[in-house]
C-alpha positions in Angstrom: 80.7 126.8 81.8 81.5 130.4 80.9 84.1 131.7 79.4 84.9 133.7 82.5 85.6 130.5 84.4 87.9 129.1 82.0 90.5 131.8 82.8 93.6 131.3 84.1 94.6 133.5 87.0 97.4 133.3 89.9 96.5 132.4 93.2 96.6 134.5 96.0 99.5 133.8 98.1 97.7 132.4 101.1 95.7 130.3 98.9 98.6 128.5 97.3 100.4 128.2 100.8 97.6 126.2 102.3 97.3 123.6 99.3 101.3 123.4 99.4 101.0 122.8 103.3 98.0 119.4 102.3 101.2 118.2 100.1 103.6 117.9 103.5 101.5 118.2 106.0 98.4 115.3 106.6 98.3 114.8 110.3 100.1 116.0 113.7 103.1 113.1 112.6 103.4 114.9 109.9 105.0 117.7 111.9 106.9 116.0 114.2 108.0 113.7 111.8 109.8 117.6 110.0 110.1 118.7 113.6 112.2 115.7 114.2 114.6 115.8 110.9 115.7 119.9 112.0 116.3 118.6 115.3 118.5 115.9 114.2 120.4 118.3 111.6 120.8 120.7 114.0 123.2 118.3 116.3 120.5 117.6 119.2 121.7 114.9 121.5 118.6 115.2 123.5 114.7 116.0 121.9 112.0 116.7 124.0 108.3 115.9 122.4 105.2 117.0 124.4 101.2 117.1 122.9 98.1 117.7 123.7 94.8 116.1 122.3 97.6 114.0 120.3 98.8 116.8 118.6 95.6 119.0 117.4 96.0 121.1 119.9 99.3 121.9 120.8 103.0 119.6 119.5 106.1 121.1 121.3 109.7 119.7 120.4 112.7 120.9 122.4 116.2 120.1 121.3 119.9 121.1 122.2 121.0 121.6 119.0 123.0 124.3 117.7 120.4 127.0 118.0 119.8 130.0 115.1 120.4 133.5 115.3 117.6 136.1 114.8 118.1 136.4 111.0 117.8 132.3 110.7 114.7 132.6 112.9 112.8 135.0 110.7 113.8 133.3 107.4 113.3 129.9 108.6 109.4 130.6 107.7 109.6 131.8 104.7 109.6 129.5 101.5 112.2 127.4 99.8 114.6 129.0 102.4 117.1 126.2 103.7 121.0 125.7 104.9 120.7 122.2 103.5 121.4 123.4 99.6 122.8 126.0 97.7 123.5 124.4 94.3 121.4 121.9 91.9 124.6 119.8 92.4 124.2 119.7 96.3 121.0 117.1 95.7 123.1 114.4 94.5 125.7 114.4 97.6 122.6 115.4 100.4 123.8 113.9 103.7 120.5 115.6 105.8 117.1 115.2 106.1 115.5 118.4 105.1 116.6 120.1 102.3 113.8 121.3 100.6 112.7 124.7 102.9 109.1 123.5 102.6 108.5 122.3 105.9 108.6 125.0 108.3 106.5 127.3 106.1 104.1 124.3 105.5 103.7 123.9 109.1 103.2 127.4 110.2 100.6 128.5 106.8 98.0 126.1 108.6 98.7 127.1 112.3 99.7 129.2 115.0 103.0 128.6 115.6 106.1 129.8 117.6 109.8 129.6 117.6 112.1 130.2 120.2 115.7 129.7 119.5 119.7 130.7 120.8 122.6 130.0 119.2 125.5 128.2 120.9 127.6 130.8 122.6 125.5 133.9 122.5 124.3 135.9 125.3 120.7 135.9 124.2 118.1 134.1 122.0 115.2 135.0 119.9 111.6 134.2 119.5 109.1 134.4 116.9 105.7 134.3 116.4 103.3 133.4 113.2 99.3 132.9 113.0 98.5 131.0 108.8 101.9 131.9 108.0 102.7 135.4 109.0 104.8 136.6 111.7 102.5 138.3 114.2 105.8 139.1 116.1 109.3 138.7 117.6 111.2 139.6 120.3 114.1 138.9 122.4 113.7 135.6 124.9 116.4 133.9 127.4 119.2 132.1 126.4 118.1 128.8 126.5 120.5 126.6 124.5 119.2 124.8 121.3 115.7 125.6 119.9 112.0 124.9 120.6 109.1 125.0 118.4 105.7 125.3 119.4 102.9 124.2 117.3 99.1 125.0 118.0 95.7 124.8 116.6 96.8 122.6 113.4 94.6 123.0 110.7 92.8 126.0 112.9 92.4 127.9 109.5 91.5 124.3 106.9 88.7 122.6 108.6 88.2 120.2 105.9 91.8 118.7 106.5 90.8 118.7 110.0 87.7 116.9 109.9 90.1 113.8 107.9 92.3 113.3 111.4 91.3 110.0 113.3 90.9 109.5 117.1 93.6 110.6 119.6 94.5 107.3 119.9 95.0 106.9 116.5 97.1 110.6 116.4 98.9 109.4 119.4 100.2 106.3 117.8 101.4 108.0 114.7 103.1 110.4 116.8 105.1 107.0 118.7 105.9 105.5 115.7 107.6 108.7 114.5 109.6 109.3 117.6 110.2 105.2 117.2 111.8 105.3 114.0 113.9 108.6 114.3 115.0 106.6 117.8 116.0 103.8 115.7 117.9 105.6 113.4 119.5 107.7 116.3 120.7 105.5 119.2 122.7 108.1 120.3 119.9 110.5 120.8 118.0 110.5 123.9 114.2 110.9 123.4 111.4 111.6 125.3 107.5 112.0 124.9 105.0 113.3 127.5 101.3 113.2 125.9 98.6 115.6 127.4 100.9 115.5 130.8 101.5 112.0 131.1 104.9 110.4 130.1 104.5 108.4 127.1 107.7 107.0 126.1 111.3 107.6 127.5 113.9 106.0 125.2 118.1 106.8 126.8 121.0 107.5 124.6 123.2 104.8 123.5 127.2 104.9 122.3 127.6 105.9 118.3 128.1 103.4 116.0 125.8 100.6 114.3 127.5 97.7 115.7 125.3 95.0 117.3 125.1 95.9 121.0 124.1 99.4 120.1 121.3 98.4 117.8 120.4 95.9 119.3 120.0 98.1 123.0 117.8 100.4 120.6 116.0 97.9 119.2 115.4 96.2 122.4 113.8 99.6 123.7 111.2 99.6 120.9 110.1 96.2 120.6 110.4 95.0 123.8 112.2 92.6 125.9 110.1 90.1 124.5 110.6 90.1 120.8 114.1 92.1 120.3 116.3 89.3 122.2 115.6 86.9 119.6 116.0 88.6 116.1 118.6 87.8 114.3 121.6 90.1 113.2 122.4 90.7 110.0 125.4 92.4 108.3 126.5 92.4 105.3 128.3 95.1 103.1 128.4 94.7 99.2 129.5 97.2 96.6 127.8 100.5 96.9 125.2 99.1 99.5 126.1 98.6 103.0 123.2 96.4 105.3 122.5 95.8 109.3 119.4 94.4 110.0 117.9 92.4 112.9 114.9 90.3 111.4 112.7 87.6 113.0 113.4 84.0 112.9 110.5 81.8 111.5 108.5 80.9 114.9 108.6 84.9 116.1 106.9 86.3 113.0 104.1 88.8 113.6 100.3 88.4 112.3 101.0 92.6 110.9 103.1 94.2 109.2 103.5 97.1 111.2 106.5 95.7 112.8 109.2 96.4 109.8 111.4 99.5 110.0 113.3 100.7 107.1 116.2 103.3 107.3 118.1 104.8 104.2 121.3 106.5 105.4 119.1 107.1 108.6 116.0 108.3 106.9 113.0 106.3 107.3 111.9 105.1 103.9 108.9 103.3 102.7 109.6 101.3 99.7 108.0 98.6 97.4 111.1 97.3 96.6 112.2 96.8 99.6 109.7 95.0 101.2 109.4 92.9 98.1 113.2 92.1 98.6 112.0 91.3 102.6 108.8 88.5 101.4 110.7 87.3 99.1 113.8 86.1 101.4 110.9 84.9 103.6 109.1 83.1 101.2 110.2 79.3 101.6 109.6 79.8 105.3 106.4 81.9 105.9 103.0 80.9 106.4 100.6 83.6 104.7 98.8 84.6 108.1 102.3 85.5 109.6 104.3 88.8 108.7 108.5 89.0 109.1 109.7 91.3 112.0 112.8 93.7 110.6 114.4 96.8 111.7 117.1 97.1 108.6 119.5 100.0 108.5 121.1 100.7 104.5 123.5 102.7 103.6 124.5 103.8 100.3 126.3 106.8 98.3 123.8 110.0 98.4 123.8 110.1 94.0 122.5 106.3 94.2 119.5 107.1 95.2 116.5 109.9 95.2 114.8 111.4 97.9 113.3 114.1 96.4 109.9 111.9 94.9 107.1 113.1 97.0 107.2 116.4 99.2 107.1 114.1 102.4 110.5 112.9 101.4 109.1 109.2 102.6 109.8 107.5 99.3 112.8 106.8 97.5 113.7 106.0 94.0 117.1 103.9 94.0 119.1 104.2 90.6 120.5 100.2 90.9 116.7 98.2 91.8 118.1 94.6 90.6 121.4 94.8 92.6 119.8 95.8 96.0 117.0 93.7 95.6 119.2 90.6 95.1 121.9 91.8 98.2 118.8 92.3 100.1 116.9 89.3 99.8 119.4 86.8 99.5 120.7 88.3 102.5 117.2 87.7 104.9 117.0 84.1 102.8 120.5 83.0 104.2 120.5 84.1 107.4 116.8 82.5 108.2 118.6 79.3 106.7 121.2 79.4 109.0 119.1 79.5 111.9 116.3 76.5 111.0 116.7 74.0 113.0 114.5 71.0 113.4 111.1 71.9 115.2 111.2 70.0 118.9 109.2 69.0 121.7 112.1 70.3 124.1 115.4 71.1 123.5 117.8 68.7 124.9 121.0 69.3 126.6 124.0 68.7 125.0 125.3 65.0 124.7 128.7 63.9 125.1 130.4 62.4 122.3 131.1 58.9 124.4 126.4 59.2 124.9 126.9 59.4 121.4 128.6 56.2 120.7 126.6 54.1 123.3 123.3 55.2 121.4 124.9 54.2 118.2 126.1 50.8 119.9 123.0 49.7 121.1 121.6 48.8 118.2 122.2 45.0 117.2 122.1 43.7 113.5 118.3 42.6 113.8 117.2 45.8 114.7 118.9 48.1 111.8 116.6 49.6 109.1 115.6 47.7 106.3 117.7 47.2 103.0 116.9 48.2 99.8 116.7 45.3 97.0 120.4 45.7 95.6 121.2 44.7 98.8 123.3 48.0 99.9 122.2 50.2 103.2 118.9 52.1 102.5 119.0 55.9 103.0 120.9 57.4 106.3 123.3 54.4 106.1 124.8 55.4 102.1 127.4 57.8 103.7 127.3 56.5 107.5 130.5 56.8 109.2 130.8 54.3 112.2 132.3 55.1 115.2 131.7 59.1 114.1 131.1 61.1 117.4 128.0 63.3 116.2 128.5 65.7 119.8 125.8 68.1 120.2 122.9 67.1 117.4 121.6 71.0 117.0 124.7 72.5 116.3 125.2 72.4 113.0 125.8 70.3 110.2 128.5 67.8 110.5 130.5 66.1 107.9 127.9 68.0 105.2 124.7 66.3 107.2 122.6 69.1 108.1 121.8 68.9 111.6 118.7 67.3 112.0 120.2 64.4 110.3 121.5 62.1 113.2 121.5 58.3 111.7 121.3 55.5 112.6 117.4 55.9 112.1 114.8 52.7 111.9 111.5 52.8 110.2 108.7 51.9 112.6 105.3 51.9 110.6 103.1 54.9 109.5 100.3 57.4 111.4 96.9 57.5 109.8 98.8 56.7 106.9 100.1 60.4 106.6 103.2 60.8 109.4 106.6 58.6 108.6 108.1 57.6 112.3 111.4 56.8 112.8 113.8 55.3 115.8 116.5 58.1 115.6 119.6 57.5 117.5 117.0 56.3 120.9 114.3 58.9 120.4 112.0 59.6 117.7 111.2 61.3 114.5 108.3 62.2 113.1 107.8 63.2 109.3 105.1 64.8 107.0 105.1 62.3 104.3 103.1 65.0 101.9 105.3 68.0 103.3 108.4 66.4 102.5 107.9 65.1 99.5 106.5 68.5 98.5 109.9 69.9 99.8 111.9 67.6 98.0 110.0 68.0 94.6 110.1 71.8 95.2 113.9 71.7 95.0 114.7 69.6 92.3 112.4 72.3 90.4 114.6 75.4 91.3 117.4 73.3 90.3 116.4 72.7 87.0 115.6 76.5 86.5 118.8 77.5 88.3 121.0 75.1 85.8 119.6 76.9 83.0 118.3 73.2 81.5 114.3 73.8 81.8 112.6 70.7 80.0 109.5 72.6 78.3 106.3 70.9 76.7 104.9 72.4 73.9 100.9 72.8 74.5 99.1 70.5 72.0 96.6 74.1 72.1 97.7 77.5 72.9 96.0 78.5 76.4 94.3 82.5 76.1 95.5 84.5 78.9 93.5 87.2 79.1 94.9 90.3 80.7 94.3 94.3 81.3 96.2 96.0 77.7 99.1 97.1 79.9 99.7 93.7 81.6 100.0 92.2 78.5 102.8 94.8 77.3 103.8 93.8 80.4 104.4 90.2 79.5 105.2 90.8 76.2 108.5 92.7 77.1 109.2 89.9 79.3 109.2 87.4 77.0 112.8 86.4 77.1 112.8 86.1 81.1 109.6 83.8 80.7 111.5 81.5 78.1 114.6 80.9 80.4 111.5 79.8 83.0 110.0 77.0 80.2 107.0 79.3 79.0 106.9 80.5 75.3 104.3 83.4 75.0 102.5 84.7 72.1 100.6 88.6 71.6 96.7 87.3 70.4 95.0 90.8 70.2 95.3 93.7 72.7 94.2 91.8 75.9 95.1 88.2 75.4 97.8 86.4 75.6 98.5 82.8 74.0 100.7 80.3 76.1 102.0 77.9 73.6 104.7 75.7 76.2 105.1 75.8 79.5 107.8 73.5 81.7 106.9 69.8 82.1 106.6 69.7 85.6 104.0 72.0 85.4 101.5 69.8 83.3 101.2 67.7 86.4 99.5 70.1 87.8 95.4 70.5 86.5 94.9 74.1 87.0 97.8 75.2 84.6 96.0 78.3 83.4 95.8 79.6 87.5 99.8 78.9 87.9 100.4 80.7 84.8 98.3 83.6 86.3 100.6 83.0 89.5 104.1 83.5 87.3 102.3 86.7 85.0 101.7 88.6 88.9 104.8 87.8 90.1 106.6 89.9 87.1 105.3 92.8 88.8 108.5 92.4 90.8 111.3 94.3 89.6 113.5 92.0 91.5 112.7 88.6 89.9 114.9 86.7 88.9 114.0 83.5 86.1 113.9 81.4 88.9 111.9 83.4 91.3 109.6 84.6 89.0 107.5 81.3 89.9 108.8 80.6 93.3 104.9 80.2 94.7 103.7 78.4 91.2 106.4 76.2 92.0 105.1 75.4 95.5 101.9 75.1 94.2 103.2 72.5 91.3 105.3 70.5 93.8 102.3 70.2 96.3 100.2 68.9 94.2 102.8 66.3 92.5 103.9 65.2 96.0 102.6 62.0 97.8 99.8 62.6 99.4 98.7 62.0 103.1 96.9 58.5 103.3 99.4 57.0 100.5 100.8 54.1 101.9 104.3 54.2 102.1 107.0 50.8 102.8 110.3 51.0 105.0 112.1 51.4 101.5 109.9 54.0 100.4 109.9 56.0 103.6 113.8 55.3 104.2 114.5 56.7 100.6 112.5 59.8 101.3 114.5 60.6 105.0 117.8 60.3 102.6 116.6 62.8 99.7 115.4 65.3 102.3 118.2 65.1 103.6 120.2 66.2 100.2 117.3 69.6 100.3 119.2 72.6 101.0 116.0 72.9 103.8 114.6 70.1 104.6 113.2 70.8 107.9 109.4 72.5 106.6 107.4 72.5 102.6 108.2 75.1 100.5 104.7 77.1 102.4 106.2 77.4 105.4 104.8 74.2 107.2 106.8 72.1 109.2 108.0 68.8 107.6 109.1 67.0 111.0 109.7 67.0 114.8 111.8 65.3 117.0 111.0 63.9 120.8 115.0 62.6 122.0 116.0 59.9 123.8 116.4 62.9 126.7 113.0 63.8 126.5 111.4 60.4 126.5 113.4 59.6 129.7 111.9 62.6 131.3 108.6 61.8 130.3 108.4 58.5 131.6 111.1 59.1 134.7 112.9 56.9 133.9 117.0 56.9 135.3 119.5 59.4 134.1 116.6 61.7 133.1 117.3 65.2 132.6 116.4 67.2 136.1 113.1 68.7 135.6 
């Protein structure tokens, strides 16, 4: 290379202004998506979105926002020019979307754009007009209230950015999500979307407020009639961190992830954490081919968090991770755990408390479940009330049962030696021997971590770990979580670590060295807690430790497992996600068979 290359020199101003544009700009969402954000800070109740060829050609956005005088017009294109920010001090309280005064210019340096705007209350507007960044001209134009920008030939003078957009399908469907998520964020805009001519999406303006009718009328207009119905709200408010969320219960996750919606202070985020935070409430109740539905709405103090990461403003940098990863996930994990119930053929109607009592009274002396060998009543029957009027058996828990817990039950024999069935209260219940042992196993695990009183084994030889140089800095500063989780780790060299104990429950298991493995990914997570750190090692541990399916199991056996599942926090599916039982009623077998007093069909 000569010397002549090595040189430094400035580069020419139109130069620089394209590769700045590449940093904001990517694709036609990319402008609406800025588009959007000055509508929205401008006061528009109502935004108008119309494209052709799904953007490339032409993007129009019309609002009725406040409007901008002739001087804002002209200096609206010109960099780092902005009404958001006047002071360094003005980042850390920023309550609107743009603030940088890179969009606009970024927009118009790889286009031909136009801008036609009037200001509430004057007798005229203005319009301006720019081809790769320059004003070509401007002029007077009627007073149409609010402003409209026209965007055209995008990437008309960067071919090679234009050659990297996808189909018009695929345009088009960035362009809906973006309208989607500033909806979201905005139920009391009204927004609209007409693609080359044809009307695309029509969503109506709701009441302010985030309260759950509102959100959930939003959310039902995005997701469909099908899906939004059955989320479930969430709200909670902790300090510094305010959260509304709908999520999906267990049976309506998706197979993608491209149903979770993310809003900081109405921004739409996309953040690591956070969706960490999301899996992680999820994780004793999701199968892996299955993805959680959210749309979650945070709101926190402007100086907790950072905006200004990345010129497309997407991601943010939050000063308190630990805190809002715990309020977060804990908050998903309850609120799934509130809504389990047991997995059943059909859901019965409700029965009366004197239904109730006539179940319980049918059964005679001869036909109640086997005893254990002290003598005293084997599993449901240690804290049986009788005469207790259970009502409605998917209500809730009662008396500290949870509510698939409806005694008296009656061992009745195995299936292939792998399902436990059961004569509960006239109807039936049918148990995954393997799943529920696995479940139970699985919680007395956490327990043990969660009480601070891990038993540990000391390895009789060190097992080498071997690791990239920065994972094993990685585990190294971690050493002191890892202890409170039973493992004692040791540096061997710049890519190996030495495990030299690990808990005792985990020597059950064969493939120690591919848990450990399991526990070293899951410090990636800045959110991990000692007893999350090996949630899914756990899982793995307690599945392999459990009984298996074709063990023979005996009435005393299967009666004691129905009474420790019922101690589990969730007893209803594994620690995977599987389903540890179903029910078919009394109800339901009458209706099967038709026999009297069936329920009407």
């Amino acid at each position: 290379m000569e010397e002549e290359d090595l040189k430094i020199r400035r580069l020419p101003p139109d130069v620089a202004s394209r590769i700045a544009a590449g940093e904001v700009i990517e694709r036609p969402a990319s402008v609406l998506k800025e588009l959007l954000e000055n509508s929205l800070d401008a006061g528009a109740k109502r935004v108008q979105v119309e494209s052709l060829e799904a953007g490339k050609q032409v993007l129009r956005v019309c609002d009725d926002g406040v409007g901008m005088t002739p001087e804002d017009c002209r200096l609206a294109f010109e960099r780092h020019t902005t009404s958001k920010i006047t002071t360094l001090e003005d980042l850390e309280r920023l309550a609107t979307f743009g603030f940088r005064g890179e969009a606009l210019f970024s927009i118009a340096a790889v286009s031909r754009a136009s801008l036609t705007s009037t200001r509430h209350g004057r007798r005229s507007g203005w319009r301006v007009d720019l081809e790769g960044g320059r004003i070509s001209s401007e002029h007077e134009a009627p007073p149409v209230p609010g402003t409209t920008i026209e965007v055209r030939d995008l990437f008309f003078n960067t071919p090679a950015r234009a050659k990297f957009l996808k189909s018009d399908a695929s345009e088009r469907s960035h362009l809906t999500r973006v309208i989607e998520e500033a909806a979201l964020a905005h139920p009391e805009v009204a927004f609209a979307f007409k693609s080359d001519g044809r009307a695309a999406l029509k969503l109506a303006a709701h009441a302010e407020g985030s309260t759950e009718p509102v959100l959930r009328a939003r959310v039902r207009e995005v997701l469909g009639d099908d899906l939004a119905p059955g989320l479930l709200w969430v709200s909670e408010d902790h300090p510094g961190l305010r959260l509304r969320a709908f999520i999906a219960p267990v049976e309506l996750m998706a197979p993608t992830r491209n149903l979770q919606f993310w809003f900081l202070n109405r921004r739409p985020i996309a953040s690591r954490l956070l969706q960490q935070a999301l899996y992680r409430g999820y994780d004793a109740f999701r199968a892996r081919d299955r993805h959680p539905v959210c749309v979650v709405w945070l709101e926190m103090p402007a100086d907790r968090f950072d905006v200004n990461v990345h010129p497309a403003k997407r991601e943010v940098r939050l000063r308190a991770e630990r805190p809002v990863f715990e309020a977060v996930s804990g908050a998903f994990s309850g609120a799934l755990l509130r809504s389990k119930g047991i997995p059943t053929v059909t859901r019965p109607p409700a029965l009366s408390p004197h239904e109730m009592r006539r179940a319980i009274g049918d059964y005679s002396a001869a036909a109640r479940p086997q005893t254990v060998a002290d003598g005293k009543p084997a599993g449901p029957f240690a804290n049986f009330e009788p005469g207790l009027g259970l009502g409605e058996p998917w209500a809730g828990p009662v008396a500290g049962r949870p509510r698939w817990y409806t005694p008296p039950f009656k061992f009745l024999g195995q299936i292939e030696q792998a399902y436990l069935v059961f004569d509960a209260a006239g109807g039936l219940l049918l148990v995954d021997q393997h799943a529920a042992q696995e479940r139970i196993l699985f919680e007395r695990y956490v327990s043990e971590l969660k009480s601070g009183r891990v038993r540990s084994q000391t390895l009789m030889l060190p097992m080498a770990i071997e690791l990239p140089a920065s994972q094993v800095q990685q585990v190294l500063a971690q050493a002191d979580r890892l202890a409170s989780a039973g493992f004692e780790v040791q540096s061997f060299g710049k890519t190996i670590v030495h495990v030299t104990a690990a808990p005792a429950v985990f020597l059950k298991a064969a493939d120690l060295k591919d848990l450990i493995h399991r526990v070293i990914d899951d410090l990636e997570s800045p959110g991990s807690a000692a007893a999350d750190v090996k949630r899914r090692a756990l899982a793995t541990i307690a599945c392999k430790a459990a009984v298996k399916a074709h063990d023979r199991l005996g009435a005393a056996e299967a009666l004691g497992l129905l009474e420790d599942l019922k101690e589990c926090e969730d007893g209803t599916a594994c620690p995977h996600g599987r389903p540890s039982m179903i029910s078919l009623t009394r109800d339901e077998l009458a209706r099967r068979f038709h026999r009297p007093g069936a329920p009407p069909q």
